[in-house]
C-alpha positions in Angstrom: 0.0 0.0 0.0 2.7 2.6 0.7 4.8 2.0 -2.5 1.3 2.4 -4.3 0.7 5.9 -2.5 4.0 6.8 -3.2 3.4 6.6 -7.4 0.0 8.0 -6.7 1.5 11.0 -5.5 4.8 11.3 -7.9 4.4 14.5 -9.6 4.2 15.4 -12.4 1.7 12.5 -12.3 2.5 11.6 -16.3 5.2 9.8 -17.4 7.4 12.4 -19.5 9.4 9.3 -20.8 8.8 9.0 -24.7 10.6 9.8 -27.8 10.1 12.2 -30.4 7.0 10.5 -32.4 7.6 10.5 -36.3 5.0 12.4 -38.8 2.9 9.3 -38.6 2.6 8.9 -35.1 1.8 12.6 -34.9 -1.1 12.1 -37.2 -2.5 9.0 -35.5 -2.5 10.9 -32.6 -3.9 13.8 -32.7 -6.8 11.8 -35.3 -7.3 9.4 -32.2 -8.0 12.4 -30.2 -9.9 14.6 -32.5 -12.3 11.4 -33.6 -12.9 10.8 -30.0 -13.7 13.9 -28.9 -16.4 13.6 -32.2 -17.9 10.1 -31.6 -18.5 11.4 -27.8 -20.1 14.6 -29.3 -22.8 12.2 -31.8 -23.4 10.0 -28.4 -24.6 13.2 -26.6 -26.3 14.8 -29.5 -28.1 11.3 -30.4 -29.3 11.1 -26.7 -30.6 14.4 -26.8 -32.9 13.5 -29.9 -33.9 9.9 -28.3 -34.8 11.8 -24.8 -36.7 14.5 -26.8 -38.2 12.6 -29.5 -37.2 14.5 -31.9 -37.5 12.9 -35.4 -35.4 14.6 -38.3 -32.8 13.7 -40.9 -29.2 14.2 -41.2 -27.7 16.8 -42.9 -23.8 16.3 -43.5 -22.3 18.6 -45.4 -18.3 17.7 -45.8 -18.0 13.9 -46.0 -14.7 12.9 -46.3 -13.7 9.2 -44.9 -17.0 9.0 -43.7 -15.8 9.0 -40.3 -19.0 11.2 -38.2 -21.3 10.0 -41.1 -20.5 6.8 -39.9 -20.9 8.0 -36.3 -24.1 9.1 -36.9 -25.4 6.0 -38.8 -24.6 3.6 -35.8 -26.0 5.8 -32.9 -29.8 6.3 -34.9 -29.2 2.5 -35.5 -28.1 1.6 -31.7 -31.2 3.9 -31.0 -33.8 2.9 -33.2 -33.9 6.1 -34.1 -36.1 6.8 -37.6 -34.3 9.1 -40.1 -32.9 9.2 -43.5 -29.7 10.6 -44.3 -28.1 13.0 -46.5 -24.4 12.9 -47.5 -23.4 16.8 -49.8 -19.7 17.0 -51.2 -17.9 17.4 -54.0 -16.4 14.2 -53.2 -13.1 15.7 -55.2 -11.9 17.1 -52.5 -11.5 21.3 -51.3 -12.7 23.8 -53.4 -10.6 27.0 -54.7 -12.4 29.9 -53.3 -9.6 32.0 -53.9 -8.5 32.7 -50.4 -7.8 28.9 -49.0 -4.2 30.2 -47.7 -5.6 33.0 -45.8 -8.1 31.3 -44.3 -5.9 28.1 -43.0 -2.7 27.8 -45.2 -3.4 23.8 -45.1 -6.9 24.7 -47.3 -5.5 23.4 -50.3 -7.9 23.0 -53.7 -8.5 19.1 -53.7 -7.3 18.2 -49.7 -9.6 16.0 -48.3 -10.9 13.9 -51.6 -13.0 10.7 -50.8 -14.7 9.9 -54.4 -18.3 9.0 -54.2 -17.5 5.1 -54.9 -14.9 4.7 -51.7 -17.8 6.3 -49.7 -20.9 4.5 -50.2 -18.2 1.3 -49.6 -17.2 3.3 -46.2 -20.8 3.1 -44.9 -21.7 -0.5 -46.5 -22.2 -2.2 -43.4 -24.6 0.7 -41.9 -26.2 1.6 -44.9 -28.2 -0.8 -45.7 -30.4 -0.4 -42.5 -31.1 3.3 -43.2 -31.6 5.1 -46.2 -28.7 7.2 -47.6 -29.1 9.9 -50.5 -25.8 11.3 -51.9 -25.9 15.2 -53.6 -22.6 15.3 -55.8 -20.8 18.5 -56.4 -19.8 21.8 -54.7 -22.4 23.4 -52.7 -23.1 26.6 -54.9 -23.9 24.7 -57.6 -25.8 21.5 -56.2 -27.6 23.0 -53.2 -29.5 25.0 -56.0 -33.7 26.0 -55.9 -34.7 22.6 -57.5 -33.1 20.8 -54.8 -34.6 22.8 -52.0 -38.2 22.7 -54.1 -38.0 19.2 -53.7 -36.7 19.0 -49.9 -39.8 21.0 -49.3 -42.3 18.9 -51.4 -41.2 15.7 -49.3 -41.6 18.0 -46.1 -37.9 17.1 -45.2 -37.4 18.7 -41.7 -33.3 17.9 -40.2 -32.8 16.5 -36.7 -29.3 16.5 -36.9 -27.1 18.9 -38.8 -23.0 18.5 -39.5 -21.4 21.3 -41.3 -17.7 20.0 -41.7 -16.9 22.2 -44.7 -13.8 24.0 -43.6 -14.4 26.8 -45.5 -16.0 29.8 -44.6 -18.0 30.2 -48.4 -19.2 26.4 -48.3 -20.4 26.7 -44.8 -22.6 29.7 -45.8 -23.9 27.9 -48.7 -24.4 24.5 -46.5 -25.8 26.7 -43.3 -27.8 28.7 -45.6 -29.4 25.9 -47.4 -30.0 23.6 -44.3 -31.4 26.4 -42.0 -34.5 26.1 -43.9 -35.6 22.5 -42.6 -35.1 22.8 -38.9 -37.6 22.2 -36.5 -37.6 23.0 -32.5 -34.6 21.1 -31.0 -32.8 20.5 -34.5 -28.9 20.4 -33.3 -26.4 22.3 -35.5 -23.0 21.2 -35.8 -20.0 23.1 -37.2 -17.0 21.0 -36.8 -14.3 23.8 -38.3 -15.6 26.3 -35.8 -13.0 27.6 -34.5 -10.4 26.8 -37.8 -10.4 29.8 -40.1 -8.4 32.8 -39.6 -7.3 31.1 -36.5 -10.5 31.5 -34.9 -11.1 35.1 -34.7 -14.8 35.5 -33.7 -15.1 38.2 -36.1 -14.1 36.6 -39.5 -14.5 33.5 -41.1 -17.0 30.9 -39.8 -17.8 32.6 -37.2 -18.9 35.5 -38.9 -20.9 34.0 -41.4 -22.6 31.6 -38.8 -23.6 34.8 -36.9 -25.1 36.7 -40.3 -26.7 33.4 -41.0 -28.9 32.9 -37.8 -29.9 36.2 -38.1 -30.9 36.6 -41.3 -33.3 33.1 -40.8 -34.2 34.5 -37.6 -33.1 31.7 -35.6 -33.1 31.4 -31.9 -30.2 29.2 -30.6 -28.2 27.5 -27.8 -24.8 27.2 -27.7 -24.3 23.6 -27.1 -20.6 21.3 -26.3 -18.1 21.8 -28.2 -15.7 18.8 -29.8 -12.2 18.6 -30.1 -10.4 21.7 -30.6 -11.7 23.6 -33.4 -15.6 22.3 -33.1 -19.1 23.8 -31.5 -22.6 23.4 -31.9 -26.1 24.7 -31.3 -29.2 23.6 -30.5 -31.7 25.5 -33.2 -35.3 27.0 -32.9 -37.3 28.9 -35.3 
């Protein structure tokens, strides 16, 4: 018992003894932590809609790897949760807006390409107990009035929303276009926050999240955030 009090109480209470970790191990690390902080974020919001019984579809808008799409397929399945989900991307990868560098220098045009074909065999094992409807190309172009004609003839209303976009002109067009099929309780979630113009609540995301809510009059709680650049909202009209 004593020699267990005594490493108990060591300080610094870590062990400091490691080596320098290669690119690799950097990645895998800081993937593992950002992925968990994510899948703990879709357990929370998913019990939120099962205590609230609030039925919806998802919205993701950004689907590279299929990593929270996934996330979000196995907790409404766990739950026995009814929805239908909606994957939007290019599925080429980053557009060029023009201003990539400025707004994270790592925003290159064509970063974070999963084609259409590696995604549906991503989900394979999930999706065939749910129904998943894929909208290929960039958001200015396929998020267009036909699209949203039809969202509102099949009186689509979102329960869950995931904005994962990265940059600030394809989160106003994905925030702009889902905004209009919320309900009471619909849960918004922005997972590059925090990750343009290194935060600055002024520019960026942030800015056009603010002009967004009130331009659709939206009443909102801030909610958790996930990781280090994410946050979310629960939305009301």
């Amino acid at each position: 018992m004593k020699s267990e009090i005594k490493n108990i109480l060591k300080e610094p209470w870590v062990d400091l003894n490691f080596k320098k970790p290669t690119k690799k191990q950097e990645i895998e690390y800081n993937q593992t932590f950002r992925q968990s902080e994510k899948l703990k974020f879709f357990q929370r919001a998913f019990d939120f809609l099962y205590n609230n019984k609030i039925n919806g579809d998802y919205f993701e808008f950004g689907c590279h790897r299929a990593r929270t799409f996934r996330f979000a397929l196995r907790e409404s399945i766990i739950k026995n949760i009814p929805m239908n989900f909606h994957a939007f991307d290019s599925f080429k990868g980053l557009p060029d807006h023009g201003n990539n560098d400025k707004q994270n220098t790592w925003h290159t045009k064509g970063l974070l390409s999963t084609s259409d074909k590696d995604f549906k065999k991503l989900i394979s094992k999930y999706s065939k107990f749910k129904k998943v409807s894929l909208y290929k190309g960039y958001y200015e172009d396929s998020l267009d009035k036909s699209l949203f004609l039809s969202f509102q003839k099949k009186k689509i209303t979102a329960s869950l929303i995931n904005i994962d976009c990265d940059l600030e002109k394809s989160v106003s067009c994905s925030l702009d276009f889902s905004l209009n099929f919320i309900q009471d309780g619909t849960v918004l979630y922005i997972d590059d926050y925090y990750d343009t113009y290194n935060g600055h609540p002024k520019k960026g995301i942030p800015l056009v999240v603010n002009k967004l809510f009130k331009k659709h009059k939206i009443i909102f709680e801030p909610w958790y955030n996930a990781a280090g650049c994410g946050k979310s909202y629960l939305l009301y009209k």
